[in-house]
N, C-alpha and C positions, 0 to 999 in steps of 0.2 A: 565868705569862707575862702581867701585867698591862700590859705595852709590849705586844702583839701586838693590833695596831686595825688599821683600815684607812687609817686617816689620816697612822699610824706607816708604815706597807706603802708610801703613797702619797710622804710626805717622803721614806723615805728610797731610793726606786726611782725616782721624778722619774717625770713624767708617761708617758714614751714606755713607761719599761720596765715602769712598772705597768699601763696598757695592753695592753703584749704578755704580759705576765703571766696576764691572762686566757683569752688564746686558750690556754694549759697548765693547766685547771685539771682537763680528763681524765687528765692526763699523771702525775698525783702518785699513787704507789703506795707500800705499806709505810711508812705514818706511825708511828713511835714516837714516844713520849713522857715525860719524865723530867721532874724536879724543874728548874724554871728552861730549858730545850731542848725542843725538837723537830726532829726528823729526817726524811727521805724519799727516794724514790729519784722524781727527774723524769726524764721519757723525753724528748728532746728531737731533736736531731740524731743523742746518742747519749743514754747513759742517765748521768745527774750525778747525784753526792748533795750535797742538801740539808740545811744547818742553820739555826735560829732558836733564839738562848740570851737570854735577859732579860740588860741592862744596865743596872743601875739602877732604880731604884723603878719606872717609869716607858718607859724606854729597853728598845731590843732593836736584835741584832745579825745579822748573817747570815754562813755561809761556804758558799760554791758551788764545784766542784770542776770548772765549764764554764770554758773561755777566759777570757770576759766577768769571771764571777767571781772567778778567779783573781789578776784585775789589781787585786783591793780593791772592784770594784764590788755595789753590793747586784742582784742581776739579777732579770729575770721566774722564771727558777726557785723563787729565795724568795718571790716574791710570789704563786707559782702555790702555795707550800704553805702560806705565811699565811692566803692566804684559803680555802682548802682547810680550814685546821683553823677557820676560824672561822666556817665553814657548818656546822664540826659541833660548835662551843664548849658546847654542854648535855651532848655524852659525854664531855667533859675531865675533869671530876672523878673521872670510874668508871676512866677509860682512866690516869690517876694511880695510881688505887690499884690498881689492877692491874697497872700496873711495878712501883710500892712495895711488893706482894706477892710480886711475880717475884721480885725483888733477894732480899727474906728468904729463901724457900725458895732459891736458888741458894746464898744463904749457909751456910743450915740443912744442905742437902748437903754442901756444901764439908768442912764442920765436920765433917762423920760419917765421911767416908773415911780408909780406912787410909793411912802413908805410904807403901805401895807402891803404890794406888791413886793418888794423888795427884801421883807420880811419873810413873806412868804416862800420866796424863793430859796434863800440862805435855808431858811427850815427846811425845805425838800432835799437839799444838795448836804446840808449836814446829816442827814438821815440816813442819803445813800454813800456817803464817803466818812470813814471813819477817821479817817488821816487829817479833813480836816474841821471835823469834830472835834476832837483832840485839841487841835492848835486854835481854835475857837474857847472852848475850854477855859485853856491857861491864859486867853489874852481877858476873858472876863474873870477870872482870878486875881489878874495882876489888878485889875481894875478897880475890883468892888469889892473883893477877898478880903477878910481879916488878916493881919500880918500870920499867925502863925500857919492860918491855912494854907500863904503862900507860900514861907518858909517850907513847911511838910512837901508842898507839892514839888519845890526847887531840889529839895534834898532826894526824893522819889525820882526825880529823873534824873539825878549824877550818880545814882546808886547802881554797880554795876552788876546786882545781883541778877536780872534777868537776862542779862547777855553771857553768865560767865558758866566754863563747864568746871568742875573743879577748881573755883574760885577764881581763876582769868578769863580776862576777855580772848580769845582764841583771833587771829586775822579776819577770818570770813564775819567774823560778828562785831566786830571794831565800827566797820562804819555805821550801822545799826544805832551800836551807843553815841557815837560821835552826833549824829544827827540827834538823836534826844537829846544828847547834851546839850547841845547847840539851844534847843527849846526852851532850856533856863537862861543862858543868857536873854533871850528876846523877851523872857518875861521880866528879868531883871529892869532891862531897857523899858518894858512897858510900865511899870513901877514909877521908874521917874517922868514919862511921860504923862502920867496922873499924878501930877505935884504929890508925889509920894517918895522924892527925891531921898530921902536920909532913912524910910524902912532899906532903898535901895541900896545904901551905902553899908549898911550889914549884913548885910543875904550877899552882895558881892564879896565883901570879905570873905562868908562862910564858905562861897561855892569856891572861891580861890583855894581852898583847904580840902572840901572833900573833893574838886577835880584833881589838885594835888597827888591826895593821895587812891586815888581811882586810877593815876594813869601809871604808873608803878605794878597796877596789874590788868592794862591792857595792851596787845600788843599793836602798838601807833605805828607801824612802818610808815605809812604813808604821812604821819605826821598830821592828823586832821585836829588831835587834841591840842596841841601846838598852838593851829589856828583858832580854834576855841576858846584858848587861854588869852590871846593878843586880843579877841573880840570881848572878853568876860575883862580884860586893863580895860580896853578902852569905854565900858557899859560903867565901871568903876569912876573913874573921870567925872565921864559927863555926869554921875550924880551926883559925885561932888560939887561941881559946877555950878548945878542947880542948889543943892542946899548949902553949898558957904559952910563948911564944917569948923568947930572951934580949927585955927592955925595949929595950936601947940599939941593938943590933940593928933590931931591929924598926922603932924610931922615922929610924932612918937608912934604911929601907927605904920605909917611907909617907912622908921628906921627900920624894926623890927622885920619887916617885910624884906628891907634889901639885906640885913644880915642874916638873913633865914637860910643856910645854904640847899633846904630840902625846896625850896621858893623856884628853882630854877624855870618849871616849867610857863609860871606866868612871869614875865620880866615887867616888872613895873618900877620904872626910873622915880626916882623923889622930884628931879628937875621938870620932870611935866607938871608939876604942880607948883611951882616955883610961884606962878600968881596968886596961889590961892595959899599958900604957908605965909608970905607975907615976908619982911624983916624978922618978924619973932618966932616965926617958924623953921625960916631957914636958919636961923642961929641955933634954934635947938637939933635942927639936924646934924649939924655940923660938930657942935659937941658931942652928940651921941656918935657920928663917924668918926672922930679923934678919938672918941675914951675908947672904941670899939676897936680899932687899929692898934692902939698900943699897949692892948692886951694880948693882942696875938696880930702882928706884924707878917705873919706868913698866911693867913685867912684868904680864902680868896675872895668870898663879900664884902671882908673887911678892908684889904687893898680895893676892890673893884668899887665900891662907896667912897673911897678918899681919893681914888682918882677922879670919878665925874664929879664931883664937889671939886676940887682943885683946877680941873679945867675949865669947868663953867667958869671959874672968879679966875682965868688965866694965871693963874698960883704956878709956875713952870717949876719953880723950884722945890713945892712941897711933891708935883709931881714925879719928879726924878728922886723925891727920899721915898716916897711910897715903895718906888721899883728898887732903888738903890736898897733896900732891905731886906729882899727878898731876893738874893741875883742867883739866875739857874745855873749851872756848872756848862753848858753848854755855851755859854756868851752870848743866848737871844736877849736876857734881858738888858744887856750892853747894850746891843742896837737900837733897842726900843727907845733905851734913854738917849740915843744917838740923837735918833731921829725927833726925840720929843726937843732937842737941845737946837738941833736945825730950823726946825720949824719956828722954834723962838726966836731964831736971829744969833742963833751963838755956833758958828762951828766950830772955833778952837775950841771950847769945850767940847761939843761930839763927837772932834778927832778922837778924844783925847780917850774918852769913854771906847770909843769901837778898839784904839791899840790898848785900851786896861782890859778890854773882854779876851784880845789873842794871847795876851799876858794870861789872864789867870785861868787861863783854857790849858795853856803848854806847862802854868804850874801845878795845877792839881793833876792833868791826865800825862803831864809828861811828854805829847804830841797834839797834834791837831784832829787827831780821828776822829774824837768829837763834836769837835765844833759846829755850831751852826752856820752851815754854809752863806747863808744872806749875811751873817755879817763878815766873812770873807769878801763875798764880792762889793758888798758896800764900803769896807777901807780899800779894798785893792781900783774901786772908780774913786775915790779921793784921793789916792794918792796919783792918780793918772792925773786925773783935773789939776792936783797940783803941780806937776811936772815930775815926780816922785819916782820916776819908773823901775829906778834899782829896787825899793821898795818894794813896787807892784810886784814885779816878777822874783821875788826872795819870798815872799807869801805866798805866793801862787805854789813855789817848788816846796815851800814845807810843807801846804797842805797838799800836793800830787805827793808826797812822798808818804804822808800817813794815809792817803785814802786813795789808794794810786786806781784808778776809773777811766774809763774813755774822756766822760766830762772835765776831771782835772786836767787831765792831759791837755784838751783844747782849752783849756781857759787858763793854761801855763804856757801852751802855743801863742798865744793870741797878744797876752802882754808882754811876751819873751820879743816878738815881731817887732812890736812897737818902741819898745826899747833898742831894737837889734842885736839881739842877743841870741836869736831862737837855735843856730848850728850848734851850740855848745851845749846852747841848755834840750837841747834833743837828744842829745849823746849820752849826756847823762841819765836824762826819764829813759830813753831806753838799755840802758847797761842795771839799771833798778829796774826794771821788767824782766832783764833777763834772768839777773840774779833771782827772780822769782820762780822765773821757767825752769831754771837750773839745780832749781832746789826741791822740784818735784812736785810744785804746784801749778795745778791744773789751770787753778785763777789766774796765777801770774800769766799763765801764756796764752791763755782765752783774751784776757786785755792785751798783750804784746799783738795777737792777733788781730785786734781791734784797732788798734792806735796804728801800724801799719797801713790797716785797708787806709784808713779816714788819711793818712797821709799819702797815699795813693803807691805807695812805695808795696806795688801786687809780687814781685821775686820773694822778697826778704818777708813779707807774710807768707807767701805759698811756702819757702821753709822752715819758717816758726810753728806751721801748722802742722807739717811734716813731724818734724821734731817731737812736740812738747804735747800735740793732739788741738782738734778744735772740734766745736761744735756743729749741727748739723745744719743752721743758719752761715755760721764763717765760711764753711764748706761750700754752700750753697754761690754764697756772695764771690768767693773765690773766683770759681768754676765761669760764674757770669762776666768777670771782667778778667779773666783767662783765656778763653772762648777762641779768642782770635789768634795770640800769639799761642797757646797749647793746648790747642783741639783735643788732645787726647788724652790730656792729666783730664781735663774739664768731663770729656766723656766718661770715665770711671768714676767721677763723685755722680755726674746724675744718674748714671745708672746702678749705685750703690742705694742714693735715696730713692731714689723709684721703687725698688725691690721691696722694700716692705708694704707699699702703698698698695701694690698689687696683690694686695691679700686684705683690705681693706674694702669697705661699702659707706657709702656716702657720698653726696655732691659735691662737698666742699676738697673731700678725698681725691673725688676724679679728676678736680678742677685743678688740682697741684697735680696729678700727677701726667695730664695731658700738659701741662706746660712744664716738665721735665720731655717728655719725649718731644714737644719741638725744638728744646734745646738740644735735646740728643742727636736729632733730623741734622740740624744746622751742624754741630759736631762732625759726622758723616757727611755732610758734605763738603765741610772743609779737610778732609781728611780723604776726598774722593772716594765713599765709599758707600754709595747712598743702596745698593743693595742690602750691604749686613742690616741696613737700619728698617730696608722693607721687608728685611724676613723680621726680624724683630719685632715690630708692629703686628705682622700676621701670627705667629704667634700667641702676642699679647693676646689675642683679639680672639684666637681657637678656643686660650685657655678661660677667658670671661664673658664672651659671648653671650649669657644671661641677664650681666649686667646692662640693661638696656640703657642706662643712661649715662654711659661710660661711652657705651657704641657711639651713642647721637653726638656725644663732646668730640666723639675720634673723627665722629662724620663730618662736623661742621669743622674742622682743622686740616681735612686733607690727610687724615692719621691713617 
């Protein structure tokens, strides 16, 4: 559990609930401990179990079985047993091997019982747990079940009528389903694991369909049907695998699949079967993704099937007709073909493509405002790499002029530099800023504000902002790197945003507005006048003196 810190506890529980976390750290009882998990029972309103599993090198995850938790949030119960264990992180390694030792001898048992013994056992433990009863069940179903029994039983647990309240799956009941659903697929998978390979291959199909359309009315935030669906391809697969389905069959089966645009939620590729269609298979796929394309050329199944058919057989060129068919007004799909044209070994061709995408960008919209900015800065590095710089920087100023932004700006700076060009072509970006300012947009002088600070040019912002107006960030940024040479423009902005913060409650309130009054402090003191600043403070301080944890911020700053 090298995710399990406090700083981890603290991202990923956000300030309140890692706070209230603490007030439960009597509450955490029966900590276990496994390889990568930790477990517990918190007492809280009622008594919840808690988990904590390693994700990632690094990463850790939580699952709580309170309200709060339930909706996907990480709660103070995890954070009551995070740091629970990590007050006692020196007996972790004994408390390891001490499960590690459990597991064996539970094993070592297991192993030495007769199978009447063992029979016996399973019967007492099915009896008193219903859960796993249940999955008992379905696994002697999948086994010994007549096909429609199993069918009935598959179709029974993707049905979402017992989780839904007026016909949806509502969030708090999602994972509920998710988890039965889940139960079909394992029975599917146990299907083919009893050479019953090819009932398995149409109970997968069917369940691809009513999960389909089950998850259209649950709501998946967390995406668990998703994963469900990736698990129900790949339970599809392997039974294929195992019963060798007719080739031609089969391929007329996975077309219909990848042109299904309702198909989304299980993505099942035709090329992972690419061994098992054979020559005669993939030939009929391929026909079917040609007739299917050229009936509708704008399809997005039907394009997204004639590209991975084309790529797999390195077809470069049917690949760029697919997209060449279909081009967006914004010039991405220019780059794509750019890109796919590179990748090939062809850049005079992908030049050539990325300046057709700036071409029919400036002719349908008449400017660049549209444009997809990647293929911008994609012709504007090939034309660097090629030595091309007028170029670069002539692209760069049409699109800062249709989409005039802080970002254009530097990215008209940057190749304007390297060509040498940048004095002139600054004069200009900013006499088009101003012209913006001057026209009584607010935008224009918010970015003119902008593009000064970033060029560090603090005079000619502090009067653009004067002028035209800025926001309470520019302000802010102003005042800070004004400080020194004008103490005293600097002291009216922070004590203009402070002013309304003093009428505010909250932590994160106090904590901006006690770093306005130590700028304010340093203000007064370069201005020698560090009295007005200690009546001010006392003041402050008469007037919110309740606010106790505004006090303790003032107290630990010397306020």
């Amino acid at each position: 559990m090298d995710g399990l810190t406090e700083t981890n506890l603290r991202a990923l529980a956000g300030a309140r609930s890692f706070e209230r976390g603490l007030g439960y750290l009597d509450a955490v009882t029966g900590v276990q401990i496994g390889d990568g998990w930790i477990s517990a029972t918190v007492h809280g309103t009622e008594r919840y179990g808690a988990e904590l599993s390693q994700d990632g090198p690094e990463g850790m995850t939580g699952t709580c079985d309170c309200p709060y938790g339930q909706e996907g949030n990480f709660c103070k119960h995890l954070v009551a047993l995070g740091l629970t264990v990590l007050a006692r992180k020196d007996d972790l390694p004994r408390r390891r091997r001490t499960a590690r030792k459990r597991a064996r001898s539970l094993d070592a048992w297991l192993s030495g019982l007769s199978r009447d013994e063992l029979l016996a056992l399973v019967r007492d433990q099915v009896a008193e747990d219903r859960h796993l009863r249940r999955r008992l069940e379905l696994r002697a179903a999948s086994a010994t079940g007549e096909p429609a029994e199993v069918r009935a039983l598959v179709r029974e647990l993707l049905d979402i009528g017992p989780f839904a309240r007026y016909g949806y799956v509502e969030y708090a009941d999602a994972r509920a389903y998710a988890d039965q659903a889940g139960q079909a697929v394992s029975m599917i998978r146990q299907l083919t694991g009893s050479d019953r390979a090819a009932d398995a291959i149409d109970l997968a199909w069917e369940a691809m369909n009513l999960l389909a359309r089950a998850a259209d009315r649950v709501d998946d935030s967390d995406g668990r049907l998703g994963d469900i669906g990736a698990d129900l391809a790949d339970a599809h697969r392997a039974a294929c695998r195992a019963a060798r389905p007719d080739p031609e069959a089969l391929a007329h089966r996975l077309a219909d699949r990848a042109l299904d645009d309702a198909a989304d939620l299980i993505d099942i590729d035709p090329l992972d079967y690419e061994d098992l269609l054979g020559a005669p298979g993939m030939r009929i796929l391929r026909e079917r993704a040609v007739e299917a394309w050229r009936a509708n050329r704008t399809g997005w199944a039907e394009k997204d099937l004639m590209r991975r058919l084309a790529k797999a057989g390195r077809d470069t060129d049917t690949v760029i007709a697919v997209h060449a068919a279909d081009l967006a007004p914004n010039g991405h799909t220019h780059l794509v073909i750019a890109r796919e044209l590179e990748a090939a070994g062809r850049p005079g061709e992908a030049l050539e493509w990325a300046e057709r995408g700036i071409r029919d960008v400036r002719e349908q919209e008449q400017s660049l405002a549209a444009v997809d900015t990647a293929l911008v800065d994609h012709l504007c590095d090939r034309y660097t790499e090629a030595d091309r710089l007028t170029d670069a920087v002539a692209l760069r100023r049409d699109h800062f002029a249709a989409r005039r932004s802080l970002l254009t700006y530097r990215q008209l700076r940057t190749a304007a530099r390297t060509a040498g060009r940048w004095p002139t072509e600054r004069e200009n970006a900013l006499a088009l800023l101003r012209a913006d300012a001057g026209q009584g947009g607010r935008r224009g002088g918010s970015v003119l504000v902008d593009v000064l600070l970033d060029d560090q040019d603090i005079d000619a912002a502090w009067q653009t902002a004067a002028e035209t107006g800025a926001h309470d960030d520019q302000w802010l940024t102003l005042a800070d790197r004004s400080r020194t040479a004008r103490p005293a423009d600097a002291l009216t902005v922070y004590r203009r945003l402070a002013e309304p913060l003093t009428g505010q409650t909250g932590n994160a309130v106090y904590e901006r507005l006690v770093g306005l009054l130590l700028s304010m402090r340093d203000c007064h003191h370069r201005l020698g006048t560090p009295d007005a600043f200690t009546a001010y403070a006392a003041d402050l301080r008469a007037a919110h003196t309740r606010k106790r944890n505004l006090m303790r911020l003032m107290d630990e700053h010397g306020l």
